[in-house]
C-alpha positions as CSV (number, residue, x, y, z in Angstrom):
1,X,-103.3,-25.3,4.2
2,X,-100.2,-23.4,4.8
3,X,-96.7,-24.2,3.7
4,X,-94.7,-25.5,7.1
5,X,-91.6,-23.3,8.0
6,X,-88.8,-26.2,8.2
7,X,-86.0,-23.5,9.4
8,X,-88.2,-22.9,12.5
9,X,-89.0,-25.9,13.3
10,X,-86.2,-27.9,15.5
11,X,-84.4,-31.3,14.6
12,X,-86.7,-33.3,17.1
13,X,-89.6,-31.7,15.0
14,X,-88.5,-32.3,11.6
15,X,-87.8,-35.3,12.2
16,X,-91.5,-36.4,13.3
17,X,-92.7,-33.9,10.3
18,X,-90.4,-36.4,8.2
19,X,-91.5,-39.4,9.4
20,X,-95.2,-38.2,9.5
21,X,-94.7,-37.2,5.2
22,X,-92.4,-39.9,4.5
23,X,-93.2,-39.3,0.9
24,X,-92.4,-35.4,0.6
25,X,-88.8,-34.9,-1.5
26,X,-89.6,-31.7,0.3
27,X,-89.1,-32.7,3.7
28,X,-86.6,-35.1,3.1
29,X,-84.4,-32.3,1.3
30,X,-85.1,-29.9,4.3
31,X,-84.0,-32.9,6.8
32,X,-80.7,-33.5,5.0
33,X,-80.1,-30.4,4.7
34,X,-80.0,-29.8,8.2
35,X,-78.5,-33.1,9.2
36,X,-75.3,-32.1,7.0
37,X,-75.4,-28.0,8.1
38,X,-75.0,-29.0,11.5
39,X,-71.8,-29.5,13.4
40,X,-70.7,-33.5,14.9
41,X,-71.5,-34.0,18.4
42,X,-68.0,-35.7,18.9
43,X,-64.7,-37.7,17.1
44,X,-63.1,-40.4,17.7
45,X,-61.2,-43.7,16.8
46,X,-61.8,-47.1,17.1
47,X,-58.8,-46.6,19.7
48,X,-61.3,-44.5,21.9
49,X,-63.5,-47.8,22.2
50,X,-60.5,-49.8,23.3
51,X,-59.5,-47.0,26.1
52,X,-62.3,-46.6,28.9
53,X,-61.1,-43.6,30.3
54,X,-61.4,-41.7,26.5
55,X,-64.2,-43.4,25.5
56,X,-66.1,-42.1,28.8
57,X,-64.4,-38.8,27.8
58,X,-65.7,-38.6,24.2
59,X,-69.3,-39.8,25.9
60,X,-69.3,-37.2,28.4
61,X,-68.6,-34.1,25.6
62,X,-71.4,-35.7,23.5
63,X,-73.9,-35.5,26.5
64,X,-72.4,-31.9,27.3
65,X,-73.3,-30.7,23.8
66,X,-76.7,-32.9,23.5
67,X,-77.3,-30.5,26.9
68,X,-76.2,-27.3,25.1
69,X,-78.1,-27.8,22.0
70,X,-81.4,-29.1,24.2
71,X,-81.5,-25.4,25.7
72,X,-80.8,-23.7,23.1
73,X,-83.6,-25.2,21.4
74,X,-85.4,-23.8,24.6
């Protein structure tokens, strides 16, 4: 059997490696790694949630970067 590469695999796939080896400290070491290497989609304040016009904002950059990252992945 040979040893999975986690750095080539993307998030979407770890993540279903993870869930499919739920017991590996292995994969759950390589998940977290990369959950915490990677950059936040977006921030904001409870004030954002209050103000409809920047909380349509902060959800339109998060669904901009979701697009960037998707082809990337490509």
């Amino acid at each position: 059997m040979t040893h999975p590469n986690f750095d080539a695999m993307s998030r979407e796939e770890l993540r279903a490696y993870l869930l499919e080896h739920r017991n590996s400290e292995e994969v759950f070491q390589a998940y977290m790694d990369r959950m915490t290497s990677e950059p936040v989609l977006a921030h904001g304040s409870p004030e954002d949630l209050a103000d409809l016009d920047r909380f349509a904002a902060v959800l339109e950059q998060v669904k901009q970067l979701k697009r960037a990252r998707k082809t990337q992945g490509s």
